[in-house]
C-alpha positions, 0 to 999 in steps of 0.5 A: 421302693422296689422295681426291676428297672429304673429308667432315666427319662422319658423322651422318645426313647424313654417312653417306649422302652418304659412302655416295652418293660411294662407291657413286658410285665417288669416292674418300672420307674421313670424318673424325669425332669420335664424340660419343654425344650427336649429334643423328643418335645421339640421334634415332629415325629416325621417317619420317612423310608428314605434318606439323603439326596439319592433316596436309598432306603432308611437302616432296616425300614423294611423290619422296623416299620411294622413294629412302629405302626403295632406299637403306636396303634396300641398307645392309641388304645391304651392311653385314648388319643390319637398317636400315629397318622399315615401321611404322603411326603410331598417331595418338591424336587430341586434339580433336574438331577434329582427328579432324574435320580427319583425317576431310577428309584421308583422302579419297583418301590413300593414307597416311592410314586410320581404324582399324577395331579399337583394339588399345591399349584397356586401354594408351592414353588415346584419347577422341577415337580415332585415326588410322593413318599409314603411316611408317617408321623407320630403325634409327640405333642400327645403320646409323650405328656399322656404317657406321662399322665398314665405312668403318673396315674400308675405311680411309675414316675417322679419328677424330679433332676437325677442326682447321680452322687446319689447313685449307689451301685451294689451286688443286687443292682443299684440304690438310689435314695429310697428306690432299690432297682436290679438296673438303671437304663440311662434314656437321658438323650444330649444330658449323657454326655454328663454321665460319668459312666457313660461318657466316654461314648463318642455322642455327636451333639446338634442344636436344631431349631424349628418354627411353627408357623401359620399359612393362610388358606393352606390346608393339607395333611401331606408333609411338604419337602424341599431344603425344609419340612412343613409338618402339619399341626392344625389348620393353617398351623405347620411345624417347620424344620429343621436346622442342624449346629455342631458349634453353639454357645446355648441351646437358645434359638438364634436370629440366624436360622430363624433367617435360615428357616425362613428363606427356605419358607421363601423359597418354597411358598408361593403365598404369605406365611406368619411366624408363630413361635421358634424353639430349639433343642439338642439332638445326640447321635452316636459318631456311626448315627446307629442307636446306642444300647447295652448295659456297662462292661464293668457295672453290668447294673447300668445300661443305656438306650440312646442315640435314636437320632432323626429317625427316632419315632421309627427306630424307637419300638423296634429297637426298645423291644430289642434291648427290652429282649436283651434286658429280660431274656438275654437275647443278644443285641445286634452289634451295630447297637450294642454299646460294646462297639464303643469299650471294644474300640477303646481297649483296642 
């Protein structure tokens, strides 16, 4: 079998750059071992403009947002489910100092408003009021296993562990088993820093873990923020997150952020709630929470698209169509992605 590329997973980052090359007209095979507790299959697929406590504007939202909203409006079309939902961030506010910090920032920004009603009196704890965000959400829980019944239904997948020993580089691209590739792009997420030719890049693994929980009676389709997020799911039915570990024994959820999750659950409801599920996964984010991209200084055949981190779902289409540019015409990464920052730093 012959294809251009050949790509290692299908997480987030995996399925929109498969999806770019193809739409692209390259020829693609995905290789992928299902693992149902994969950070991409755990997430919530929250899109939210802003970071941090002092609400400063995501890395590049402005250019990067208007792709996302393309690109998952046209997995809709192409795959008949729905992926992509608009959704107001209810932003429960827990000091003074940060409604007065709220307050500075709505000037002028078309992200960011003040509440005119509170819908969520009888449900929220709120002493502070709330502010309301313009985010989204990518439906993960559809895109990901419909993608991969159409690259199934298009022969472009095999599910399978890649066997790296198996790996053979030549002067045409890469052999593996009965598959010949001009690349192979590793979209393997936490399972690189087992890659030999990429695991000198400084990756900072976290355990996240989550709880999916039923609250009777409460029903809406904002996202609800305060120390934790409730993401809405189906009636009465939220996702709730996340925690970060840098330390941790297994990838197994632990007692102790079930405890974590559910004093903030207490914190911020004002009615009962039931436990339903608990999982956890492993995230990887590159040591300056930039993407990781580029193909390899010394094998040129092999490239990596990495390190989307909590901002996956909105930097995943943009940052695919550029590396997907790179791939197929040369045009160049921005340096802040580019994994030359990383062999650079270590020559030096």
């Amino acid at each position: 079998m012959n294809v251009d590329f050949l790509i290692i997973g299908q997480g987030i980052a995996g399925t929109l750059l498969s999806h770019t090359l193809l739409e692209a007209g390259a020829s693609v095979l995905v290789i992928d071992e299902y693992r149902p507790n994969s950070a991409s299959r755990i997430a919530a697929g929250v899109i939210n403009p802003v970071s941090g406590r002092r609400f400063t504007i995501s890395w590049l939202y402005d250019d990067i947002y208007p792709v996302a909203v393309k690109t998952y409006q046209h997995f809709e079309q192409l795959l008949g489910v729905p992926v992509f939902k608009d959704r107001n961030i209810w932003n429960v506010l827990p000091s003074e100092q940060l409604r007065d910090a709220f307050m500075e920032r709505t000037s002028g920004l078309a992200y960011m408003q003040v509440p005119e009603t509170d819908p969520y009196e009888q449900f929220l704890h709120q002493p502070f009021g709330a502010a309301v965000i313009k985010g989204a959400t990518v439906l993960l829980h559809n895109l990901l296993p419909a993608w991969r019944e159409y690259l199934k239904e298009h022969k472009s997948l095999r599910e399978e562990r890649i066997d790296l020993a198996a790996l053979k580089i030549n002067a045409d691209g890469i052999q593996y088993k009965d598959i010949s590739a001009g690349r192979i792009i590793f979209c393997e997420g936490a399972q690189t820093i087992s890659n030999p030719w990429f695991n000198q890049i400084p990756f900072l693994l976290n355990k996240g873990e989550v709880l999916r929980v039923r609250i009777p009676g409460f029903n809406t389709e904002d996202i609800i923020k305060r120390s934790i997020t409730l993401v809405p799911q189906s009636p009465e039915t939220y996702w709730v997150g996340s925690t970060f570990a840098w330390d941790y024994p297994d990838e197994m959820p632990t007692p102790e952020k079930r405890e974590y999750l559910e004093a903030g659950l207490q914190q911020l409801l004002k009615v009962p709630y039931e436990i339903l599920e608990q999982q956890a996964g492993v995230r990887p984010s590159g040591t300056d929470r930039r993407p990781i991209m580029g193909l390899h200084p010394e094998y040129p055949a092999l490239g990596i698209f990495n390190g989307l981190g909590t901002k996956g779902t909105s930097l995943a289409p943009a940052m695919a169509a550029q590396f997907a540019a790179y791939l197929l015409r040369n045009e160049p990464l921005q340096p802040e992605t580019d994994i030359k920052r990383f062999f650079n730093r270590r020559k030096g």
